[in-house]
LUMDOPA-168570 format. One record per residue (C-alpha): residue in three letters; x, y, z. Coordinates in pm, whole numbers, padded with zeros to 5 digits, always signed. Layout:
alaXYZ;...
REM end
This chain:
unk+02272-00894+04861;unk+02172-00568+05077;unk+02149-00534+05408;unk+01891-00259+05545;unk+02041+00054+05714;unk+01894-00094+06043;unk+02025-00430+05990;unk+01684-00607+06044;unk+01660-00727+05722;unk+01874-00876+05444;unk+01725-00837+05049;unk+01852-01119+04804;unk+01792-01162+04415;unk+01853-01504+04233;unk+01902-01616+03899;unk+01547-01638+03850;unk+01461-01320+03868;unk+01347-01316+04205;unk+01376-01064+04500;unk+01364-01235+04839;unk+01340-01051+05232;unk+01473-01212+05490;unk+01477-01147+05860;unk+01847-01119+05952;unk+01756-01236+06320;unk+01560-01583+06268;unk+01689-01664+05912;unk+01360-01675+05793;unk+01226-01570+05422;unk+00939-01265+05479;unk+00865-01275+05130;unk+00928-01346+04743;unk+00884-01111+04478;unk+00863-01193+04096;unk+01089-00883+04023;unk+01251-00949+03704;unk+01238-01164+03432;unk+01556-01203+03409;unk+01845-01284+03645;unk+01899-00969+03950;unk+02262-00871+03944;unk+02230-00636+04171;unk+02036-00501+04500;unk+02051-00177+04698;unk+01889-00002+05020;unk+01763+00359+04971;unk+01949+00514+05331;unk+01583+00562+05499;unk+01537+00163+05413;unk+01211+00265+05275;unk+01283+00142+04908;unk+01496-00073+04737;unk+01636-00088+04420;unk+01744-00368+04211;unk+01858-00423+03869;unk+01883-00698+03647;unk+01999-00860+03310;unk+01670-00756+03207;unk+01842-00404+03149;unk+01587-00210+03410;unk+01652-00093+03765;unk+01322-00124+03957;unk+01219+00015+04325;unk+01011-00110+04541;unk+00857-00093+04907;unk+01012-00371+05133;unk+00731-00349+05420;unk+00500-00455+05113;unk+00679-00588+04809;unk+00498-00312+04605;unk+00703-00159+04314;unk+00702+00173+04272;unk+00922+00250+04006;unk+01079+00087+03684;unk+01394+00317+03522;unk+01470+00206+03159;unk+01793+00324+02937;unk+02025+00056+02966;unk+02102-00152+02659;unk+02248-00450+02819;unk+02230-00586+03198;unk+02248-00371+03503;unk+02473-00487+03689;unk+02608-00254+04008;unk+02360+00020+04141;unk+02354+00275+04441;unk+02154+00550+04605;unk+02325+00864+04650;unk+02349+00937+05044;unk+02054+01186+05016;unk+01870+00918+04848;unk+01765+01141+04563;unk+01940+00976+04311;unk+02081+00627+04210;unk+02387+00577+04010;unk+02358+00250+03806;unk+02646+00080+03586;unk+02601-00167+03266;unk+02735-00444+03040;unk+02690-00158+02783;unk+02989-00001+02912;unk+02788+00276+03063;unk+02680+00436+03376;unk+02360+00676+03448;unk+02229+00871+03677;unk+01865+00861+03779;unk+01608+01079+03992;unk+01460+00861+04208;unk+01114+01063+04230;unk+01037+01025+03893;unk+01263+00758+03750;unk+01373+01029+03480;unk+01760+00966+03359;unk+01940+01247+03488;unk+02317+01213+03299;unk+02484+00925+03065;unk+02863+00853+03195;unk+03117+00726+02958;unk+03485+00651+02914;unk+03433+00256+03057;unk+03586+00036+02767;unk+03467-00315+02916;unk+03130-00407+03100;unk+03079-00183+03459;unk+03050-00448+03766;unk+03060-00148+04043;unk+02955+00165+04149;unk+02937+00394+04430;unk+02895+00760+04555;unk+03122+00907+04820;unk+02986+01003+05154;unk+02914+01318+05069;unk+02740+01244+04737;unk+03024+01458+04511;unk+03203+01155+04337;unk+03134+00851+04174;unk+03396+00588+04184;unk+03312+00252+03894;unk+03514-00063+03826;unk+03477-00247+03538;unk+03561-00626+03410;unk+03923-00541+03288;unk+04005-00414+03709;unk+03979-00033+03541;unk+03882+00205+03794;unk+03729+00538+03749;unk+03633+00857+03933;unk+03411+01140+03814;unk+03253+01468+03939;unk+02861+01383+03981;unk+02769+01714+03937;unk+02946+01804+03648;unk+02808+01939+03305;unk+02953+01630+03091;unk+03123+01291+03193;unk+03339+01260+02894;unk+03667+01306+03081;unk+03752+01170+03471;unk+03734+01392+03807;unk+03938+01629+03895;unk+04096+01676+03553;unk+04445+01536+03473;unk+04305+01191+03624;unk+04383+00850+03462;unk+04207+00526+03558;unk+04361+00284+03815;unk+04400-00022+03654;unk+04433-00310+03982;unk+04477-00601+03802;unk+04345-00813+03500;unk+04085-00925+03666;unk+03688-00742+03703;unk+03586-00529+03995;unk+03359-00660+04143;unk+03300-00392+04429;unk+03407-00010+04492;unk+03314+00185+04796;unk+03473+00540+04934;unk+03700+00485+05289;unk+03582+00727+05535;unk+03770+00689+05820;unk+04085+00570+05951;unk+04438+00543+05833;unk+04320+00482+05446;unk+04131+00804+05448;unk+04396+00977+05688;unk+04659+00881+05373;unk+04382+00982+05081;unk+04350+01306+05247;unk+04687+01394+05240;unk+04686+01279+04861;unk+04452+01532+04763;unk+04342+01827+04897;unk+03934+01821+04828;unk+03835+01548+05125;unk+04107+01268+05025;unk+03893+01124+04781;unk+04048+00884+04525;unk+04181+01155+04221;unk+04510+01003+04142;unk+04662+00678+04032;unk+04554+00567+04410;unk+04740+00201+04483;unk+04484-00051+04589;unk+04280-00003+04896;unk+04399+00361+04949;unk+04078+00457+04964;unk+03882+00165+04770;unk+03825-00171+04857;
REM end
């Protein structure tokens, strides 16, 4: 499920394959798309709500235009399901994670893979970039959490060297997401000095949720 940045609108994928629209005010279904052929694990809202992007057990990530249901864009590279993407704030990129263990980076004008990211030792159920587009935080099925530089050369080792991954429990992660405000990021900040952004053995929700 993702909400629009407006919050008009509310885009759904099902086990079928199928994207769906709805209008968040009536309830009502705007339309159905045939997106996948194989079950959509995952939805997101470029930030101008002019494209969205969903990926599926099919292994792609495809984008499409919500006013018409047109795609616009397939991204292939993935050897097993896609199951967590996002857009970068700027909306030039989209980070996507995989039950191949793997996460990549995209360009969303031409679809082109931009960078492979490693280290993940179980299937990657989350992803995110922080506010200001610098990190990527991913979680993974054995509660492993992990945070790299997006704009660095190689991936091979975690952000902010000296890093090890936050382990929250045995359980998968279902969902990761930057704080930005408040007492969490107040604490992070004090943490670390580069914008309080999770670097260290962070306890849970110190920053993640």
């Amino acid at each position: 499920l993702a909400f629009s940045p407006d919050g008009q609108t509310l885009a759904s994928g099902d086990q079928n394959g199928k994207l769906k629209i709805w209008e968040v005010r009536t309830g009502k279904e705007k339309y159905s798309l045939a997106a996948h052929d194989r079950p959509i694990w995952s939805i997101a809202y470029h930030p101008n709500g002019e494209t969205i992007a969903s990926g599926s057990q099919d292994r792609t990530i495809k984008l499409w235009q919500p006013k018409t249901g047109k795609k616009v864009g397939t991204f292939n590279g993935h050897s097993n399901a896609v199951f967590s993407i996002a857009f970068s704030p700027d909306g030039k990129k989209i980070v996507s994670g995989g039950w191949d263990h793997s996460l990549r980076i995209w360009n969303v004008a031409d679809g082109k893979k931009i960078k492979t990211l490693l280290g993940h030792e179980d299937q990657v159920t989350s992803v995110s970039f922080s506010p200001d587009g610098k990190w990527i935080v991913s979680g993974d099925e054995s509660g492993t959490l992990e945070v790299r530089d997006a704009g660095a050369p190689t991936f091979g080792a975690l952000a902010m060297g000296g890093c090890a991954p936050l382990t929250l429990s045995s359980s998968c992660v279902l969902r990761s997401h930057f704080c930005t405000q408040g007492e969490e990021a107040q604490r992070a900040r004090q943490l670390h000095p580069l914008g309080g952004l999770l670097a260290r053995r962070l306890k849970d929700r110190l920053g993640l949720v």
